[in-house]
N, C-alpha and C positions, 0 to 999 in steps of 0.2 A: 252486336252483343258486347265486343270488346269495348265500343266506345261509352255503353251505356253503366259498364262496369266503375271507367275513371271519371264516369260524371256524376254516379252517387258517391263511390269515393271520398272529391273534390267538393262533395256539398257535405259530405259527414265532415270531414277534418275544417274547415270553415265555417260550419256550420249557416251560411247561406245556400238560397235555390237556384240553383241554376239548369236552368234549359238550352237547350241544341240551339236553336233561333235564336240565342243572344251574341252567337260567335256571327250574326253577320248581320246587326246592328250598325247603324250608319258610325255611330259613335267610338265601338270597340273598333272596326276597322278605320275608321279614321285614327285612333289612340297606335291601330301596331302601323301605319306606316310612319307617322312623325317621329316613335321609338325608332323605327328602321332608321330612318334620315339620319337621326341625330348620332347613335351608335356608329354608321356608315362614315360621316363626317366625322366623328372623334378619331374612330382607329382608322382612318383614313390618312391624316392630316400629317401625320409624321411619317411615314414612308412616304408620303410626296415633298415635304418640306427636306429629307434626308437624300432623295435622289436629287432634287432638284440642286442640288448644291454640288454635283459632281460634274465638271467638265464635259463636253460631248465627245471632243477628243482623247480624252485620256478612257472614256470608258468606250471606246473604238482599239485603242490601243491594248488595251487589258489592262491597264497600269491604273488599280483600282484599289488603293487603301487607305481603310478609314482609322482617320485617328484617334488620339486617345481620349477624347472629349469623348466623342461618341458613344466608346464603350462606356465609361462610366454611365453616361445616360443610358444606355441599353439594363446597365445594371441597374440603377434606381427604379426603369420603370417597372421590371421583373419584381422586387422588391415593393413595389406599389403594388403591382395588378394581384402578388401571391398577400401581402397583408391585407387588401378589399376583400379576399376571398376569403381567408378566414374569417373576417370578421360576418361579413354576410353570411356564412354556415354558420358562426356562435347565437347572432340576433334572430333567424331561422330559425334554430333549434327554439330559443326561450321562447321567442313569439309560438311555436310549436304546444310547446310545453305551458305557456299562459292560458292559451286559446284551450286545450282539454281540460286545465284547470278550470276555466269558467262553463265546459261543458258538464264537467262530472263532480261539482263542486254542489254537495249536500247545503238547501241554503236553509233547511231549517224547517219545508212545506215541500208537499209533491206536486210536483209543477206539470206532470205527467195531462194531457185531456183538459188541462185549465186556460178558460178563456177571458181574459181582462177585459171588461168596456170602460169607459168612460162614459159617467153620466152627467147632462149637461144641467147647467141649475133650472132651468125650467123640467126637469123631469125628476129630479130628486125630491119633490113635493107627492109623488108619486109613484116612488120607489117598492113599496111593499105592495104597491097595487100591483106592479111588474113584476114584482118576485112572486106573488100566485099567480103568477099566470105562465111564470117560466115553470113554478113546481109541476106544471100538471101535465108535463112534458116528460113522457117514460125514461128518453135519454140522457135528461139532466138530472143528474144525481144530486145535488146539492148547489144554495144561490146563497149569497152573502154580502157583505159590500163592508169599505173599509173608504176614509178620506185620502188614503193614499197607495198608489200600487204596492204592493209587500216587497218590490225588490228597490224601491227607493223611500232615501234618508233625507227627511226633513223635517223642519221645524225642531230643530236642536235647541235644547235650553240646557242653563247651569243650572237653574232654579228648585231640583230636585232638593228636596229635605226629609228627614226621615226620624224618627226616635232616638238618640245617641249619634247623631249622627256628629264629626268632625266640625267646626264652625267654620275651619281654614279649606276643609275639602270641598274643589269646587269638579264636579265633572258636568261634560256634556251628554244628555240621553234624548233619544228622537223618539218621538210619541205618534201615534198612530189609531186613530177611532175607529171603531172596528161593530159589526154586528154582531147580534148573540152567539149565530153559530159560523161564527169566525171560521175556529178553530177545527171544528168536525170536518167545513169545507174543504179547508186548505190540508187535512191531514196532519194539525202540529200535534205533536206530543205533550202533554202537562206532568209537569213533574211531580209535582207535589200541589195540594191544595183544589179550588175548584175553576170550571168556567164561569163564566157570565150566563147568567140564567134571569128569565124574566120573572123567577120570583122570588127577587131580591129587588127591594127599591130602591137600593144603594148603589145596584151595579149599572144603573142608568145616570148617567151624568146630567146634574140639572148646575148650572147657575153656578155654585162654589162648592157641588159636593159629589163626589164618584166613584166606585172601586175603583183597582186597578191590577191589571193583569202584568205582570215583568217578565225579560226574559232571565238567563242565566249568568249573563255577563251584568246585567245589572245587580240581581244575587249578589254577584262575585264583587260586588263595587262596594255593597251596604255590609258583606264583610258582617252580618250577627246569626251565621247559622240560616234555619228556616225561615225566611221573610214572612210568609201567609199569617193575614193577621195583627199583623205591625201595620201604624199607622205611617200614610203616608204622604204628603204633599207634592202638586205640582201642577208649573202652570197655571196658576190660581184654584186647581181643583185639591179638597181635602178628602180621602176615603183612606180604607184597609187595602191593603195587598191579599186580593182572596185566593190569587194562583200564580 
């Protein structure tokens, strides 16, 4: 009971799985005796290089004093072993404190029950035929698809241009193609304005022409108030900002 307590634990704060059968994996015990060895060998290595240097007669006799070399060296290494240990408690703690940030860090969707595939290009010709077929399924709540996972950033351009826009201002924004109900899926909130709806011809990207959905950092970029509405460029595609 006790040990099954510090192995959810150990997989909550990590946030990987770990089971019982892995502590005796050829791998991990081969990893703790080589640690053994080599720790063994380090703090090893100077108490025998420190005795080995003392007479066999004079340490028969009792006439055993170390000189002043040594203590400073005794001191420095005090001074090493306690500054290693602070510093492994400081990097500990952040790393501590990194790792719940990336667990409890709001990314903007609920990520709760949501499962990513990847679909291969031989099956994206055939996507919507998958998606009724996942809908008919009582325990999948909602199906969507996007060219890229929601928690990665690519395909970065300057090339954003807008109404008023600066001539000198140049920023990066990552773009991301998404289905109608994107947003319903993944639980985003809309601030203002609307979604992508199939009936708007506009909100369909064809050739050089598209809506576009933003978020609120990009808002915060175009700096005119309400975006929805303003026209907007990018990427070679020209539409409205509808939400």
């Amino acid at each position: 009971m006790l040990k099954n307590f510090f192995l959810v634990a150990l997989c909550n704060i990590s946030g990987k799985r770990f089971i019982l059968s892995d502590l005796f994996q050829l791998k991990f015990i081969s990893g703790i005796i080589i640690v053994g060895l080599i720790a063994g060998f380090v703090s090893g290595i100077y108490p025998a290089l420190y005795l080995s240097a003392f007479k066999t007669v004079s340490v028969i006799k009792g006439d055993i004093t170390s000189g002043q070399g040594h203590g400073y060296l005794r001191k420095i290494l005090v001074v090493i072993q306690l500054t290693l240990l602070i510093l492994i408690v400081i990097v500990s703690t952040f790393m501590f404190m990194q790792l719940r940030f990336l667990q409890e860090k709001y990314l903007g969707f609920d990520k709760e029950n949501l499962l990513c595939i990847a679909i291969t290009d031989n099956i994206k010709g055939k996507y919507y035929s998958l998606k009724t077929e996942l809908l008919k399924e009582t325990f999948i709540r909602g199906v969507t698809a996007s060219t890229r996972n929601p928690v990665m950033i690519g395909c970065n351009s300057g090339m954003a241009s807008w109404d008023g826009k600066d001539p000198e201002k140049r920023v990066l924004i990552g773009t991301n193609g998404i289905d109608y109900d994107y947003l319903e899926t993944m639980k985003m909130t809309l601030v203002s304005g609307r979604n992508f709806s199939r009936e708007y011809q506009g909100d369909l990207a064809r050739d050089t022409t598209g809506n576009f959905l933003i978020n609120k950092e990009v808002a915060k970029i175009m700096n005119i108030g309400d975006p929805v509405g303003q026209n907007f460029r990018f990427m070679g595609l020209r539409g409205k900002i509808v939400g």
